[in-house]
C-alpha positions in Angstrom: -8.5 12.5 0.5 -12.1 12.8 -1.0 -12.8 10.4 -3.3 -15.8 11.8 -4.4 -13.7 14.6 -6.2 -11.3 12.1 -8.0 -13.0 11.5 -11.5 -10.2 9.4 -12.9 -8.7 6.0 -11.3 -5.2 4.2 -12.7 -4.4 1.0 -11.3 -1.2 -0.4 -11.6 -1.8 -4.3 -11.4 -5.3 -3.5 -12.7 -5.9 -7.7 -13.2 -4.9 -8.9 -9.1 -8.2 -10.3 -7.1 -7.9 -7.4 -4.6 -7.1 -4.6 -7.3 -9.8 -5.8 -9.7 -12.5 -5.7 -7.1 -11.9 -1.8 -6.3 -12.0 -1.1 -10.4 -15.5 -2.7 -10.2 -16.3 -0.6 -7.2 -15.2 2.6 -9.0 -16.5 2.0 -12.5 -20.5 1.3 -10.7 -19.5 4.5 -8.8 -19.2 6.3 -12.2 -15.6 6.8 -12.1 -13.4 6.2 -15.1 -11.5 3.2 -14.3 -8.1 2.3 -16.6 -5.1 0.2 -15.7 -2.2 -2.1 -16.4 -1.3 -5.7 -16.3 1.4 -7.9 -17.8 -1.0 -10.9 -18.2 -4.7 -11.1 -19.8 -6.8 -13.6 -17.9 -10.5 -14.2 -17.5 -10.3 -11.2 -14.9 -9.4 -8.7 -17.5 -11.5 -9.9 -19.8 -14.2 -9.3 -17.7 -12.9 -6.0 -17.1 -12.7 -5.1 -20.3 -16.2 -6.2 -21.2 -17.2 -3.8 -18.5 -15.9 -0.9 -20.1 -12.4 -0.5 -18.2 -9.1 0.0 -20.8 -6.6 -1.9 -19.7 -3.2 -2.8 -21.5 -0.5 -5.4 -21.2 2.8 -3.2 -21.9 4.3 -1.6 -19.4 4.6 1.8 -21.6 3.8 5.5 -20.7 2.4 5.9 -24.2 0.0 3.2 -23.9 -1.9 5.4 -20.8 -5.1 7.2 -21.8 -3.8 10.7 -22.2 -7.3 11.6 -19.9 -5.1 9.7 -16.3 -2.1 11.9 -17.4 -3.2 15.0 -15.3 -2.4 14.9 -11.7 -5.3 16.7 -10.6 -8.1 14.4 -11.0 -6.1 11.1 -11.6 -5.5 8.8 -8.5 -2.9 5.9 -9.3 -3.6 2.7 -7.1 -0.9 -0.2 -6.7 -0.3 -3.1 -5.7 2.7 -4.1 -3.5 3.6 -6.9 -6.3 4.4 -4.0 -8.7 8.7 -4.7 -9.4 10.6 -1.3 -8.1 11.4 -0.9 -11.8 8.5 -0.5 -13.3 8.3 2.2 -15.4 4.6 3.7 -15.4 4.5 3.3 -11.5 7.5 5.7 -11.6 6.5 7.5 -13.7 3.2 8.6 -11.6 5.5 9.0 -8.7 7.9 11.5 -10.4 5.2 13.7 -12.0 3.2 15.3 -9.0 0.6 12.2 -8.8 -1.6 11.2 -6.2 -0.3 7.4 -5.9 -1.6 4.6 -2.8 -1.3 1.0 -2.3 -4.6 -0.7 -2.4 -5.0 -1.6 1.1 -4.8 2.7 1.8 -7.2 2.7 -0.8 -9.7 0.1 1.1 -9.0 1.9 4.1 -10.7 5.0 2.9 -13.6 3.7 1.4 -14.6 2.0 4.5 -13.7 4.6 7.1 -16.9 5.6 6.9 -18.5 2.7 7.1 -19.4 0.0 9.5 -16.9 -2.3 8.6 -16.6 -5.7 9.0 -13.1 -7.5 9.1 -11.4 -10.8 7.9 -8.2 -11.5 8.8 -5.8 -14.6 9.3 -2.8 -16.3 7.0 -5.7 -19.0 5.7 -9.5 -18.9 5.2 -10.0 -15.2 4.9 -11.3 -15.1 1.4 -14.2 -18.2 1.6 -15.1 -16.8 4.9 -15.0 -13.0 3.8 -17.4 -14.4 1.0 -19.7 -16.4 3.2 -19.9 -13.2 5.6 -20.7 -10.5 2.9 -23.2 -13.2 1.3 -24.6 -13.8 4.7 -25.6 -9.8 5.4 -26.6 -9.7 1.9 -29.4 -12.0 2.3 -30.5 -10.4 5.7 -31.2 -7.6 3.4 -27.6 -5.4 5.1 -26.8 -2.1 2.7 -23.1 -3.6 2.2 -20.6 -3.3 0.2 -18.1 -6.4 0.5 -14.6 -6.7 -1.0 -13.8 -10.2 -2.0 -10.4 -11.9 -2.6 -12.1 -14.3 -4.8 -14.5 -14.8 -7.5 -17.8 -15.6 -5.4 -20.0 -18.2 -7.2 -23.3 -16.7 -6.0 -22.5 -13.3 -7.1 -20.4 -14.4 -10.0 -17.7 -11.1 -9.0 -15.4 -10.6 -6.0 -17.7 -7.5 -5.5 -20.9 -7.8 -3.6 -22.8 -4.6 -3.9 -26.0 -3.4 -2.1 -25.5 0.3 -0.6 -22.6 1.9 1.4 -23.7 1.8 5.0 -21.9 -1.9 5.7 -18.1 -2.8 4.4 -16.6 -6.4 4.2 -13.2 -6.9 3.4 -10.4 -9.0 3.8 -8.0 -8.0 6.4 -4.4 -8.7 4.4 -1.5 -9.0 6.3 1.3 -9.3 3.7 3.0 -6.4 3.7 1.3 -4.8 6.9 -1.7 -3.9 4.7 -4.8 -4.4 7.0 -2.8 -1.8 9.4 -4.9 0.7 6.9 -8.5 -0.2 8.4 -10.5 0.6 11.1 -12.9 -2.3 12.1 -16.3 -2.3 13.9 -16.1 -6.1 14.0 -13.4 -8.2 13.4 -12.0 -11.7 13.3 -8.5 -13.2 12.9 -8.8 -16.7 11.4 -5.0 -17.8 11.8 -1.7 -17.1 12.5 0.5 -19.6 10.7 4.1 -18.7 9.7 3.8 -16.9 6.5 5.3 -14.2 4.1 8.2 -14.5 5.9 10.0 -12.8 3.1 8.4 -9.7 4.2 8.5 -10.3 8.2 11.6 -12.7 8.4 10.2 -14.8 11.4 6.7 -16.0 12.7 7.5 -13.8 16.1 7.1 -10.4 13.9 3.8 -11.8 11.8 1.9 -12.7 14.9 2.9 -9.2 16.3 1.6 -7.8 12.9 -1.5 -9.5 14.1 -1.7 -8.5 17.4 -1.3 -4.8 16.2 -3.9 -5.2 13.9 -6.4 -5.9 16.7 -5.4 -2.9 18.5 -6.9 -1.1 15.2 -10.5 -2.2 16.2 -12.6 0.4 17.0 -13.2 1.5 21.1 -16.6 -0.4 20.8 -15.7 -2.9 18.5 -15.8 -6.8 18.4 -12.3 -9.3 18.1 -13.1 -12.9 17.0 -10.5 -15.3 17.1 -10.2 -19.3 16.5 -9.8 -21.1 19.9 -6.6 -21.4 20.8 -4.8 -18.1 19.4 -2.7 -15.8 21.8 -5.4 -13.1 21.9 -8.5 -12.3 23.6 -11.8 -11.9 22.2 -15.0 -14.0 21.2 -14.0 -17.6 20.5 -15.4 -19.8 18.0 -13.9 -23.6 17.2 -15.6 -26.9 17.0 -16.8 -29.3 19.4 -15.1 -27.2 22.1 -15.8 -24.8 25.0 -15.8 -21.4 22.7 -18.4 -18.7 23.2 -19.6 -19.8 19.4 -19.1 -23.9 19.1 -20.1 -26.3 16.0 -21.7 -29.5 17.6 -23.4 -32.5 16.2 -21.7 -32.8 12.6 -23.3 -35.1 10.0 -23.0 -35.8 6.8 -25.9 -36.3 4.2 -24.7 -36.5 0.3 -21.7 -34.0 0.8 -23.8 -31.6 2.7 -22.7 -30.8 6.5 -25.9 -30.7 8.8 -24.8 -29.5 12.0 -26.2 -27.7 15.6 -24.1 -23.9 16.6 -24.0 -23.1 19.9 -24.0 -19.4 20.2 -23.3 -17.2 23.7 -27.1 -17.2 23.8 -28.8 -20.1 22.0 -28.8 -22.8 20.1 -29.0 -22.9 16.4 -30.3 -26.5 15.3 -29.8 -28.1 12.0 -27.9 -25.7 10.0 -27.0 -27.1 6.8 -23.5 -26.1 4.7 -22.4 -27.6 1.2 -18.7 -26.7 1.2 -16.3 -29.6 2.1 -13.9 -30.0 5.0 -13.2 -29.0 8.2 -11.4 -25.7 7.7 -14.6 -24.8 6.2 -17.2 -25.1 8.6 -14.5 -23.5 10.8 -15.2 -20.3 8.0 -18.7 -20.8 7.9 -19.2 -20.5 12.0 -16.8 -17.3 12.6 -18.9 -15.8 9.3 -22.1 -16.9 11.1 -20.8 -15.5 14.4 -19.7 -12.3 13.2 -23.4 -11.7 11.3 -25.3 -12.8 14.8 -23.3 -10.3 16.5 -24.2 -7.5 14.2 -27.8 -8.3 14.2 -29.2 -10.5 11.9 -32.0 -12.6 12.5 -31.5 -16.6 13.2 -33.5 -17.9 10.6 -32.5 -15.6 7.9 -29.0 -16.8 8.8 -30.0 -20.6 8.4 -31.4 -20.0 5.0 -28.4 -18.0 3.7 -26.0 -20.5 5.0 -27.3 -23.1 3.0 -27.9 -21.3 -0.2 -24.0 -20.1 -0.4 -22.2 -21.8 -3.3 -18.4 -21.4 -2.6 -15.7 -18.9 -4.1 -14.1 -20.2 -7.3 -10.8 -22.1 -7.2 -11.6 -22.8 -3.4 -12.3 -26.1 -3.6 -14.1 -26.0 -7.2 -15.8 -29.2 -8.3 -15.0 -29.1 -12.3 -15.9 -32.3 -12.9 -18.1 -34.5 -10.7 -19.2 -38.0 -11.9 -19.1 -41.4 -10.6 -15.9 -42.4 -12.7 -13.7 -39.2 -12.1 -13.7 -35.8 -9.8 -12.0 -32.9 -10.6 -11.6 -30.6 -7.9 -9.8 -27.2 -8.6 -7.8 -24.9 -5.4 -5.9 -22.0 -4.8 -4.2 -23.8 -1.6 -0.4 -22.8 -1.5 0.4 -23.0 2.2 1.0 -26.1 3.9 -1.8 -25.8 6.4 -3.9 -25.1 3.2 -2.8 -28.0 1.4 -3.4 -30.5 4.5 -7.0 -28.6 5.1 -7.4 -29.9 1.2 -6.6 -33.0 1.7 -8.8 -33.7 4.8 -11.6 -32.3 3.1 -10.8 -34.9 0.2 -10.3 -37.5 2.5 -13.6 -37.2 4.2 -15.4 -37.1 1.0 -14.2 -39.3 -0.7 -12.3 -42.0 1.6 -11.6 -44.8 -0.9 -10.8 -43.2 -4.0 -7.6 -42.7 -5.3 -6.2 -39.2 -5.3 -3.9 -37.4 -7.6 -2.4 -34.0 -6.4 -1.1 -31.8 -9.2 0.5 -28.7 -7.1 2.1 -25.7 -8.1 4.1 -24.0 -5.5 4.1 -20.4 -5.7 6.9 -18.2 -4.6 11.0 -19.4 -4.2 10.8 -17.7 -0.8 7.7 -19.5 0.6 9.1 -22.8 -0.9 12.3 -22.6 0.5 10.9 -21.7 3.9 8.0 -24.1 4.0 10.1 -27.3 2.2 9.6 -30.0 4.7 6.2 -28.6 5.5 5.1 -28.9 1.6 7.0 -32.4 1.4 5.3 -33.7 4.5 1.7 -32.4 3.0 2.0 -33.7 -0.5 3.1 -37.2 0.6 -0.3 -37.5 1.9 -2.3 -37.8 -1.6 -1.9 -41.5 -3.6 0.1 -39.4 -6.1 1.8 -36.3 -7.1 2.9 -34.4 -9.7 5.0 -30.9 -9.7 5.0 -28.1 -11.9 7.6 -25.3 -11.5 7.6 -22.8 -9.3 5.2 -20.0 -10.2 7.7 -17.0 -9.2 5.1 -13.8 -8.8 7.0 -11.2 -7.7 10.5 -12.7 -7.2 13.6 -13.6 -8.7 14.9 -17.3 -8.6 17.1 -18.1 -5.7 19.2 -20.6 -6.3 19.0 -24.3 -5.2 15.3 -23.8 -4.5 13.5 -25.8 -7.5 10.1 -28.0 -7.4 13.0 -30.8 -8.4 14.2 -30.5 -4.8 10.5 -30.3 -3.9 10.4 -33.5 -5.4 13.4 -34.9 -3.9 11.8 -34.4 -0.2 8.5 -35.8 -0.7 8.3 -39.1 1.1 5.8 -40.7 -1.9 7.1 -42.6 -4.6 4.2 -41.8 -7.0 5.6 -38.4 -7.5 7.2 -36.4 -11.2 7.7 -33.3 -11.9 6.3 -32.0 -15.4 5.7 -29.1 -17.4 2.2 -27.9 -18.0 1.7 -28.7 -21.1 1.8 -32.6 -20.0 -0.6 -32.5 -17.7 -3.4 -33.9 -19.3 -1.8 -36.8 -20.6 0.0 -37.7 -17.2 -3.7 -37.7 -15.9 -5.2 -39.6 -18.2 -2.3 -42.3 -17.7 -3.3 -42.0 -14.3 -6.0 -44.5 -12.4 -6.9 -41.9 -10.2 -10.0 -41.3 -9.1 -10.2 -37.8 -7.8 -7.6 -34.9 -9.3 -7.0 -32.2 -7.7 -4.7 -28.9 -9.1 -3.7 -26.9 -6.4 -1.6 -23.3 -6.2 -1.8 -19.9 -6.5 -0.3 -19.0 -9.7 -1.2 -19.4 -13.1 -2.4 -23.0 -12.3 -5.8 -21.9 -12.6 -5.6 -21.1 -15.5 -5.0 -24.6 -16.8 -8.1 -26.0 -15.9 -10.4 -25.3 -18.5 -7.7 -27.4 -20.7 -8.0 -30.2 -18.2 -11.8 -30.3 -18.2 -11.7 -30.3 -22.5 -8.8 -32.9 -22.1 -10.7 -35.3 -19.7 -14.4 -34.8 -21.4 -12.5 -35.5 -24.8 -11.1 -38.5 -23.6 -14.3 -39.8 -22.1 
């Protein structure tokens, strides 16, 4: 397909991280952008202020009658579009050109040199960091973000066409679309088993998608994953190694040893483990395609973080209030280290959301054993996404399984008061639902209260 002849763009799902990024793509490419989503959030409203239409009813009559003619209208989807829905079958029924997102991604950066992220944790922050990285070496890129980048203030970093970023998604098989020059794979954790049934067929998912790198391309994998490549880990023997950590007021200050040198003194401002571990394979992957050391050192320790990944929303000596989108396991434990290590004698609160029935009920002890960790813990109910209840699988038995006795389960419209009956010290929300959306209620609760 040539994109450059499609004038018109329909995105079913318009308000997702991944599908909100390419209507910001198309609408600076001068394309007109319109879509559908069942909620409004701060997304759409940004979308909207940029000039896109978007509605909230799932209704034929509610589509522009301009993205009614097949010819110069391309529909874009995402997977978590219900079978049902009627507009999506609607497009297929009537002659229309209609592709997933990740098909989408896959042709813009075909032509490109494209630079990959993928892994079943870190792949946003460290897709950020990357594309933030070339962007400050002065790179013509074009980066794809599955988060809201607090530099750039959009999970779209523009400056030319010669350079892609993206994140490499593997639910539903979707980085199978691309074609890297470079690439990295993060992590292979058991995940989205809903759509592979067991971690055997995931890390083969993997393993095919790093067949998909270019002849003369790059792999980049965390020490210790079955596959070969450029390693990178910390305070280990990989060909790109973190050494020398310290901590200055919250700020990391650390040495890299590179296949070639060593890079002294690097300073990075985001919290915890997992992310220096983002921060090095970002770094690695930018040394490889040519930046300069220096202008590396500089960028690193101007980059401010992706919102909801770790998002201080309150900072004072009395109370923290960190907001994150963690809603694996290993995400929630890489949370809590990073809390931990910052702030080792304070009193933590975890308010967690899970998201999905399927990745609670096959993650249950793994969510119990995290959340027992923090001094105390409240629930809210399963965010469903996509799916259907299954039975039996409730944040009460959540609840029941956590080994902590400062636990309850609530509903959201309690959870300011529960915290402010709370002698916590540091609260954290954590999920991937509609969580987020709760903290700008927290922060007016707490600053009321104060």
């Amino acid at each position: 397909m040539d994109l450059s002849k499609i004038h018109n763009i329909y995105l079913i799902g318009i308000g997702g991280i991944g599908m909100s990024a390419l209507a910001r793509y198309f609408n600076i490419n001068n394309k007109k952008v319109s879509g559908y989503d069942k909620t409004k959030t701060s997304i759409t409203n940004e979308l909207i202020a940029l000039g896109v239409d978007i509605h909230f009813e799932d209704s034929i009559e509610k589509i522009d009658v301009n993205f009614l003619n097949p010819k110069n209208t391309l529909v874009v989807y995402t997977p978590a579009i219900p079978e049902g829905h009627t507009e999506f079958n609607y497009f297929k029924a009537n002659g229309f050109q209609v592709l997933k997102r990740s098909k989408v991604l896959g042709l813009i950066t075909e032509n490109t040199f494209c630079l990959a992220v993928a892994g079943t944790h870190g792949k946003t922050t460290t897709t950020s960091i990357l594309g933030h990285l070339l962007y400050e070496c002065g790179v013509e890129l074009t980066a794809f973000l599955g988060g809201i980048s607090e530099n750039y203030n959009s999970n779209l970093i523009l400056k030319g066409t010669k350079v892609s970023v993206v994140e490499a998604d593997e639910f539903d098989r979707s980085f199978l679309t691309l074609s890297p020059d470079l690439a990295c794979i993060t992590s292979m954790d058991a995940d989205h088993l809903d759509i592979y049934g067991q971690a055997s067929e995931l890390i083969n998912s993997f393993k095919e998608f790093s067949k998909k790198i270019k002849p003369n391309g790059k792999l980049f994998v965390k020490n210790g994953l079955p596959l070969k490549g450029i390693t990178y880990g910390i305070e280990d023997n990989s060909d790109y190694t973190i050494q020398n950590i310290k901590i200055e007021n919250g700020t990391y200050i650390f040495d890299v040893k590179t296949p070639k040198t060593v890079l002294e003194n690097l300073q990075f401002n985001l919290p915890g483990r997992h992310n220096l571990l983002n921060a090095l394979i970002a770094l690695a992957m930018a040394v490889e395609y040519g930046c300069s050391n220096q202008q590396l050192a500089n960028a690193l320790t101007s980059y401010k973080g992706v919102r909801r990944r770790f998002t201080y929303h309150i900072k004072t000596d009395d109370l923290v209030f960190i907001d994150d989108y963690a809603h694996h396991p290993e995400e929630i434990n890489a949370v809590h280290q990073a809390v931990r290590e910052m702030y080792p004698d304070k009193n933590v609160l975890a308010i967690f959301q899970p998201h999905l029935y399927t990745r609670t009920r096959d993650f249950i002890d793994d969510f119990a054993k995290s959340l027992s960790e923090f001094d105390q813990i409240i629930l809210l109910d399963i965010y469903p996404a996509r799916e259907l209840p299954i039975e039996g699988v409730t944040s009460s038995w959540l609840l029941e399984k956590i080994n902590n006795q400062n636990k309850q389960l609530i509903s959201k419209s309690e959870i300011v008061s529960k915290i402010l009956k709370s002698d916590a010290q540091v609260v954290l929300t954590i999920g991937a639902g509609d969580i987020g959306e709760e903290v700008k209620h927290i922060k007016k609760g707490l600053r009321f209260a104060s």
